[in-house]
C-alpha positions, 0 to 999 in steps of 0.5 A: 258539398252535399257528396262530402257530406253523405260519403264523408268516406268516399274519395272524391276526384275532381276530373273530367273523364273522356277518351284521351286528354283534351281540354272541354268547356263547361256550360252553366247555361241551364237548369242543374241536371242539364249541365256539363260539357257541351262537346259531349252533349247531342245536338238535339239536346245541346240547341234546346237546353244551352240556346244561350251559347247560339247566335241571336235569331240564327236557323239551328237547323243548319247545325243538323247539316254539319258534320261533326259540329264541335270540330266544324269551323263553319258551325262554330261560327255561325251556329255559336257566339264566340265570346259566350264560348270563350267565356266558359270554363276550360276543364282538362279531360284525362281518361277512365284508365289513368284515374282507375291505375291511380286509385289502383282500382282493381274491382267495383261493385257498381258503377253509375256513369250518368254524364250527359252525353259522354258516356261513350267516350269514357267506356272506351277509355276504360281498361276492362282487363285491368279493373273487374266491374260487376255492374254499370248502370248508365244513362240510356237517353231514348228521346229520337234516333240519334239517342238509340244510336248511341245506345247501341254504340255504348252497349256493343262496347260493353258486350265486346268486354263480356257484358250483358246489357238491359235497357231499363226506362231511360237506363242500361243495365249492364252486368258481367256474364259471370258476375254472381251477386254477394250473399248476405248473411241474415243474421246480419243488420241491413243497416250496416250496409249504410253504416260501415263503423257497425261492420264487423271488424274482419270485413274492412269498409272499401270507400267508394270513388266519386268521379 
């Protein structure tokens, strides 16, 4: 409700975004900033924030010991309770590339992907040939090592598609090779950046996506 407010221009898109089309479940079971989807979380962060979704009394140090635990029947079993599992909403996932072609996107100033966890997946889901990004800001978490690893994996997808990438605090930075910043005119009001009904009428407001 508070983006349809702010950006009563934007176009809000209510999808989940992943690499291909599945289904994922949502958990609530957390503080606000710590929700989403479990099967894009890590571990680390998974076992601390959503214990409400584990087993009573259960040792989750076994969860470390299996491989991919999302598709392990073994830690879907012991680690997880079922029934608060089945419980959570079921969510379709679709991919960066079919939202983009339908919005028909074919350039984007700046975007923010901060999904706790599944930004891996939806950059690799992404046709950057078909859709010229200028820059990507994205959450670059760097709490324990299975952190830096994925940072490392989410930027050398970035840098593979001619990018450059800088880690700032607990964010990566990242920006086309040949991308050049706009020049403003300084005769022109700031505040038209924030209230695009003030702009002149030869340079058209482009509505920004929500995803």
């Amino acid at each position: 409700m508070d983006l349809r407010r702010n950006r009563p221009n934007s176009t809000n898109i209510n999808v989940a975004l992943c690499n291909g089309n599945r289904n994922l479940h949502y958990s609530s079971f957390a503080l606000d900033p710590c929700r989403g989807f479990v099967e894009f979380m890590s571990l680390p962060f998974f076992l601390y924030w959503h214990s409400a979704l584990l087993n009573p009394g259960v040792n989750t140090s076994l969860a470390y010991e299996m491989p991919d635990p999302w598709n392990n029947e073994e830690f879907l079993t012991k680690i997880i309770n079922r029934e608060k599992f089945k419980s959570l909403p079921v969510i379709p996932c679709v991919s960066a590339k079919a939202v983009m072609s339908q919005l028909n996107l074919r350039h984007v100033d700046l975007w923010v992907l901060d999904t706790e966890g599944a930004e891996e997946s939806i950059l690799n889901s992404t046709d950057f040939s078909a859709v010229n990004i200028d820059v990507i800001a994205m959450e670059c978490r760097n709490d324990n090592d299975a952190d830096k690893l994925a940072n490392n994996r989410k930027t050398a997808i970035l840098e593979r598609n001619n990018y450059i990438c800088q880690q700032v605090e607990r964010n990566c930075m990242c920006k086309r090779k040949d991308y050049k910043k706009s020049e403003i005119s300084s005769s022109e009001d700031d505040r038209t950046l924030l209230y695009p009904e003030r702009k002149r009428k030869n340079r058209p407001y482009r509505s920004p996506a929500i995803i």
